[in-house]
Structures are given as C-alpha cells and as structure tokens.
C-alpha positions as CSV (number, residue, x, y, z in Angstrom):
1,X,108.0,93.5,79.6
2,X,105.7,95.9,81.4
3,X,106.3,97.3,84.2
4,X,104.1,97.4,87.2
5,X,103.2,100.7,88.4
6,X,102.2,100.7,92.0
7,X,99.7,103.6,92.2
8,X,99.2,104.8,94.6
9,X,100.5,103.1,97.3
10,X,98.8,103.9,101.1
11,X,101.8,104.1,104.1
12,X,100.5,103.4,107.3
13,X,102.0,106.0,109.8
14,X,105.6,104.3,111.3
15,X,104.9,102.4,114.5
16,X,108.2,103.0,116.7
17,X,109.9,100.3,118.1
18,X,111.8,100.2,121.5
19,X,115.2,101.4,119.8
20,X,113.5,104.1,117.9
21,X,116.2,106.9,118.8
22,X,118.9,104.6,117.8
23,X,122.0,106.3,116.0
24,X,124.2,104.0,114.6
25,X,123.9,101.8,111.4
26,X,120.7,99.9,110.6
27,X,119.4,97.2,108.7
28,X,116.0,97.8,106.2
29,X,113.6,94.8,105.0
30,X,111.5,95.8,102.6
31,X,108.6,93.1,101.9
32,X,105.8,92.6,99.2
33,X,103.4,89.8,99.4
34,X,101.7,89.5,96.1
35,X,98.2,87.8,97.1
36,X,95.8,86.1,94.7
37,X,93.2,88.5,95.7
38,X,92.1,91.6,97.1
39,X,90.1,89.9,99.6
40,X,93.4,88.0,101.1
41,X,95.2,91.1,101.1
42,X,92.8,92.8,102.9
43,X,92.1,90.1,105.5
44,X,96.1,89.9,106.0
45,X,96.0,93.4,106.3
46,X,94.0,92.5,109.7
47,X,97.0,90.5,110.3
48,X,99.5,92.4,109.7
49,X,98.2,95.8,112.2
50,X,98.0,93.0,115.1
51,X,101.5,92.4,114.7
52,X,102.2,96.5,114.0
53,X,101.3,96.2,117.8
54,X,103.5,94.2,119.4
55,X,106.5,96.4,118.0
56,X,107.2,98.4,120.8
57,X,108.4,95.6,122.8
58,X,110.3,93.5,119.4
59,X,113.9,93.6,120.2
60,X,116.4,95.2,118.1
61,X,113.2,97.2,115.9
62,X,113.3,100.7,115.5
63,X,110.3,101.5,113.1
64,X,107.9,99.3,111.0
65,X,105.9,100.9,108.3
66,X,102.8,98.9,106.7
67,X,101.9,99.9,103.2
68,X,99.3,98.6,100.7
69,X,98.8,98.9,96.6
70,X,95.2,99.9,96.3
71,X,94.5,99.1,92.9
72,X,96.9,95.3,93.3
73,X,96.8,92.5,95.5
74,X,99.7,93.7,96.8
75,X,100.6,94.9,100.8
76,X,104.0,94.2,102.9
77,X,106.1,96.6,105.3
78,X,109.3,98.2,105.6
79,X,110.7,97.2,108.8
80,X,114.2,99.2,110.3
81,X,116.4,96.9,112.6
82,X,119.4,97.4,114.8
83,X,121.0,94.0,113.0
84,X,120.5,91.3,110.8
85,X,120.1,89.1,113.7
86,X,117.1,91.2,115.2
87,X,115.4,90.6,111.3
88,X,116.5,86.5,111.7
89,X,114.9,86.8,115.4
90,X,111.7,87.8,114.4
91,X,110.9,86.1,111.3
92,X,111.6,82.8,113.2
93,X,109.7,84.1,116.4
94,X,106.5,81.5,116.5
95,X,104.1,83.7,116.0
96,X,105.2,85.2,113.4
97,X,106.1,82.0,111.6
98,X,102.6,80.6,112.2
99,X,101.4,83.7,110.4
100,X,103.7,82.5,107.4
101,X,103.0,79.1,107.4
102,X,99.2,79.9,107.5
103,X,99.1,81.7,104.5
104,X,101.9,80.1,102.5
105,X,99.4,79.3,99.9
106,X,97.7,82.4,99.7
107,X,100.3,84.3,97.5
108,X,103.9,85.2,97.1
109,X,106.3,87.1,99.2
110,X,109.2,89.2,97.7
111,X,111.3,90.6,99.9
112,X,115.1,93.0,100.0
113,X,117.0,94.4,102.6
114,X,119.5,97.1,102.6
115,X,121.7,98.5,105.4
116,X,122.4,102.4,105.8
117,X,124.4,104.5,108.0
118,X,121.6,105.9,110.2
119,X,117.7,105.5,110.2
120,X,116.1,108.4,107.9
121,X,112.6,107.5,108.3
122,X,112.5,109.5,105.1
123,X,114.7,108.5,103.2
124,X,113.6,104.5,104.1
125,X,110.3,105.5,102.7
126,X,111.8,107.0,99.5
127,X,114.3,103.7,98.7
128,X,111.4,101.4,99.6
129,X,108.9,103.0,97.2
130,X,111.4,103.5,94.2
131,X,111.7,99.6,95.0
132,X,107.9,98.7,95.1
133,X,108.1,100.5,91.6
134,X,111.2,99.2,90.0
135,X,111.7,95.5,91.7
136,X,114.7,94.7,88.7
137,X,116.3,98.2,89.7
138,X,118.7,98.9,92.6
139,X,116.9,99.1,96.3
C-alpha cells in the first residue's frame, strides 16, 4: 500500500489562545479532513480562519495552528488545550457543531490527540506533521 506523501504542507502562523503562557501538561488534537475536492477544502478553509479568530477568547486553548496539503484535498489544525474537557467543550460548542453538521457530507475527518508535559510549539508542529505523513505510525 502506498503511502501518502503530504508535500508540502502550508502551516498557518499559531493563533494564541487565552492560556498561551500555560506551563503545565497539555492536551494536542491533531485533525485532517479529507474533502472530495479542492474547491471544498478551500471554501472550508474560509471556515476554518473565522473560527482561528474567536480563539483568543476559547476557554482552556493555548494555540491553534491551521495547515493545508497543497497538492490534496486535504486541510485540518493542530489545536493545544489545557484538558480534554476544554477539547470536549469546544467540539460540542454550537457553532462549531453546526460547522460539522454542515459539512458532514463534504468529506472525512481523521483526527488523534496526544498529551505532553509542556506546550513546545515546536515540537507540536514536528509530531503533527510526522503524523499527517505516516497516519498508521505512532503520533
């Protein structure tokens, strides 16, 4: 089976949340939605920077990260969190779960999470990418 090679992949600068300076162990969700076209991945794009800008004020975030495959159908995030329960608070916050309802038909969404003792943004970036790359190998 081939492997997918995501190249190259475009990282949105990280948008800081209102915990940004946060010391103490985080949670990472790494997400992938595989559309059925460019053109929905690039209008959900649109989306997805409209929500990039209510994250200063999203309890419990520390830093979001958009990223997109340029040559797939293929965007998501990485998002950093304080807890798990900050993650489950936003993905059933209504606006958000509008957004998924909406375009439940328009692709597939993959999605991990990890925790780790601090937030690196670099190191985030690093684990999330060798991800995107290797989906069947350790996050």
């Amino acid at each position: 089976m081939a492997v997918e090679r995501l190249t190259p992949i475009d990282w949105a600068p990280w948008k800081a949340g209102p915990l940004e300076d946060f010391g103490g162990p985080i949670l990472v969700s790494l997400t992938d939605f595989r559309y059925r076209t460019a053109e929905d991945r690039d209008a959900a794009a649109e989306i997805g920077l409209e929500l990039r800008r209510t994250w200063p004020v999203l309890h419990g975030a520390l830093g979001l990260c958009l990223w997109s495959a340029r040559d797939y159908p293929r965007a998501g995030s990485v998002a950093v969190w304080q807890s798990a329960e900050d993650l489950r608070r936003f993905v059933r916050w209504p606006v958000h779960a509008a957004i998924m309802s909406a375009w439940r038909d328009r692709g597939t969404v993959v999605s991990c999470q990890w925790e780790a003792p601090s937030f690196d943004p670099v190191a985030v970036l690093a684990r999330a990418e060798r991800h995107l790359h290797h989906p069947k190998g350790n996050a």
